[in-house]
Steps between C-alpha positions, in 0.01 A plus 500: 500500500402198278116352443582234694595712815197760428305179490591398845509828622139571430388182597659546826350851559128332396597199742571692823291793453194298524624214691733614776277633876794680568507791244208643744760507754775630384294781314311564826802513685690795262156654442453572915858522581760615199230618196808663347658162419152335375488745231847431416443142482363284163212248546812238425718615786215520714383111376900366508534631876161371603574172313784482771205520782328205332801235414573502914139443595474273251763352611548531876129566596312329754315317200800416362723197478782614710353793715764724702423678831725791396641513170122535325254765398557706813874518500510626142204690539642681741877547363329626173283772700882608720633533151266702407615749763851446456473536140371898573744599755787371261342668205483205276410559099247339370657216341674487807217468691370229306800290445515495871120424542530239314787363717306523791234326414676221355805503742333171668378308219735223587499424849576102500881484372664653760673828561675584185337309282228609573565888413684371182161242424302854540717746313465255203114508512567870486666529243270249302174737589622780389704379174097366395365803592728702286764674731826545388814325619637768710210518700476108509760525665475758739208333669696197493785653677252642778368152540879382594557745718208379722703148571605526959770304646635524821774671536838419735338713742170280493336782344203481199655689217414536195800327315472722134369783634825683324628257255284692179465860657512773613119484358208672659247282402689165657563701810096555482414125396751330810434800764087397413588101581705566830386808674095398567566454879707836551211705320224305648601442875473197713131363424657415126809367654288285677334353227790494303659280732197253573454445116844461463482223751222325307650495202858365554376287719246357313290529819115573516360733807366199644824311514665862607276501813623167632872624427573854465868415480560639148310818562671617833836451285388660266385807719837505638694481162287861418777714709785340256244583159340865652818618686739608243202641251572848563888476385409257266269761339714801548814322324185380256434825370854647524603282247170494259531874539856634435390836513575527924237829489212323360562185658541660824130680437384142415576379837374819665149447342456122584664592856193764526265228379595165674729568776268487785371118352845433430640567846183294651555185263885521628391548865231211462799282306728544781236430774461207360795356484608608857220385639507158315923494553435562895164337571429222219276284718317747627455659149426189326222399766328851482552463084358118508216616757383761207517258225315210654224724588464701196242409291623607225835646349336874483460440907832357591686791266286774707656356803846474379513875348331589860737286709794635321379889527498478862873317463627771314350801742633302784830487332466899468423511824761298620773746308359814602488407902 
């Protein structure tokens, strides 16, 4: 490594070690939950990931010029904590681990180009943090790769897919980084599905909750698109780790321990999903007035998402009910 490069390196290092919130986080986080990985971790992969944290609320954040309902602090807070877990049951290394952490956190830091781009606009930045803060190529890289893989299209199906998911695999810490961004609903259950979709709404809209109470339009469509996004999960993840996992033994103990974990929020957020859109498919007036009833008297988003995740818990045991008469 040159001066010029140690330069930068240690001036990055003094920069986001004292400057950067979200070092406290991410250390409290592996400290509670995985204090095997914290003491594998340097105070510069610690500061590089957490840097991550801070670009998107920087950013995307309610204070910011172009906040997002989704794609902010939340979203990649949350995709960085799944990781987390995914990154134990696969086994990652620690440079795997971190490579990948990094990716997480930065997987979003475009969000205005467009699909695609803005992966590619990301992978860059990436690749740029970690060349100044003294990483090698490969592993430039590597996180750049996982930060492609993230990109979704549709698929002929009308499916979300992730459309790289296998292009630079089979890779255990990519299959960790794009299971983290897809698979919050099916290991959280309906009540994040919920939210998921309402924020959703917002932001591709370009709605506020105000405007949303007038017209709920967007959001009921949105609730009904969830069977399409949550329904094929399961497959999606089992032909996920298949292929991430050559080794049909291990991979088949990988799905057996997030089966023991998450099936029973998986199969509600898949229930909830499919509740949804038969009830909205059969009954769309009916829906929409109960849904536009909630949001006009909400007084406040927090209210009208208590409703929905209620409302749709009573359409998914009905649906249960329904099957099992």
């Amino acid at each position: 490594m040159d001066n010029l490069v140690i330069m930068n390196y240690n001036n990055h290092e003094e920069h986001v070690l004292h400057e950067n919130p979200y070092i406290a986080e991410v250390t409290l986080h592996l400290e509670a939950r995985y204090p095997h990985r914290l003491v594998q971790l340097s105070p510069i992969d610690i500061a590089v990931i957490a840097s991550g944290l801070q670009e998107v609320q920087e950013k995307y954040g309610e204070a910011s010029d172009v906040p997002l309902k989704y794609h902010g602090i939340r979203h990649t807070r949350d995709v960085w904590e799944d990781y987390c877990m995914y990154a134990d049951i696969l086994g990652l290394g620690s440079d795997e681990f971190v490579d990948g952490g990094i990716a997480v956190t930065h997987h979003d830091w475009e969000q205005l180009l467009g699909p695609g781009a803005n992966e590619t606009a990301s992978a860059i930045e990436v690749q740029r943090v970690m060349s100044a803060t003294g990483y090698d190529e490969g592993r430039q890289m590597h996180s750049a790769n996982c930060v492609l893989a993230t990109e979704v299209v549709f698929d002929e199906q009308g499916k979300l897919i992730q459309k790289h998911l296998k292009t630079f695999g089979p890779d255990t810490t990519i299959l960790a980084v794009t299971l983290a961004d897809m698979n919050g609903i099916t290991i959280r259950g309906e009540q994040t599905m919920i939210d998921h979709a309402f924020r959703l709404a917002l932001e591709l809209s370009g709605m506020q909750f105000y405007q949303l109470k007038k017209d709920p339009s967007r959001f009921i469509d949105m609730l009904k698109n969830q069977y399409t996004y949550v329904g094929a999960r399961l497959s999606t993840l089992e032909d996920a780790v298949r292929f991430h996992v050559p080794d049909q033994e291990k991979a088949s103990g990988i799905l057996g321990e997030l089966d023991a974990r998450y099936a029973t929020q998986s199969s509600r957020a898949i229930n909830a999903a499919k509740s949804l859109y038969e009830s909205i498919s059969n009954h769309h007036d009916q829906v929409s007035r109960r849904i536009g009833s909630y949001a006009s008297k909400a007084m406040d988003e927090a209210e009208f998402l208590r409703k929905m995740t209620g409302y749709t818990t009573r359409q998914a045991l009905a649906r249960i009910a329904r099957k099992n008469s």
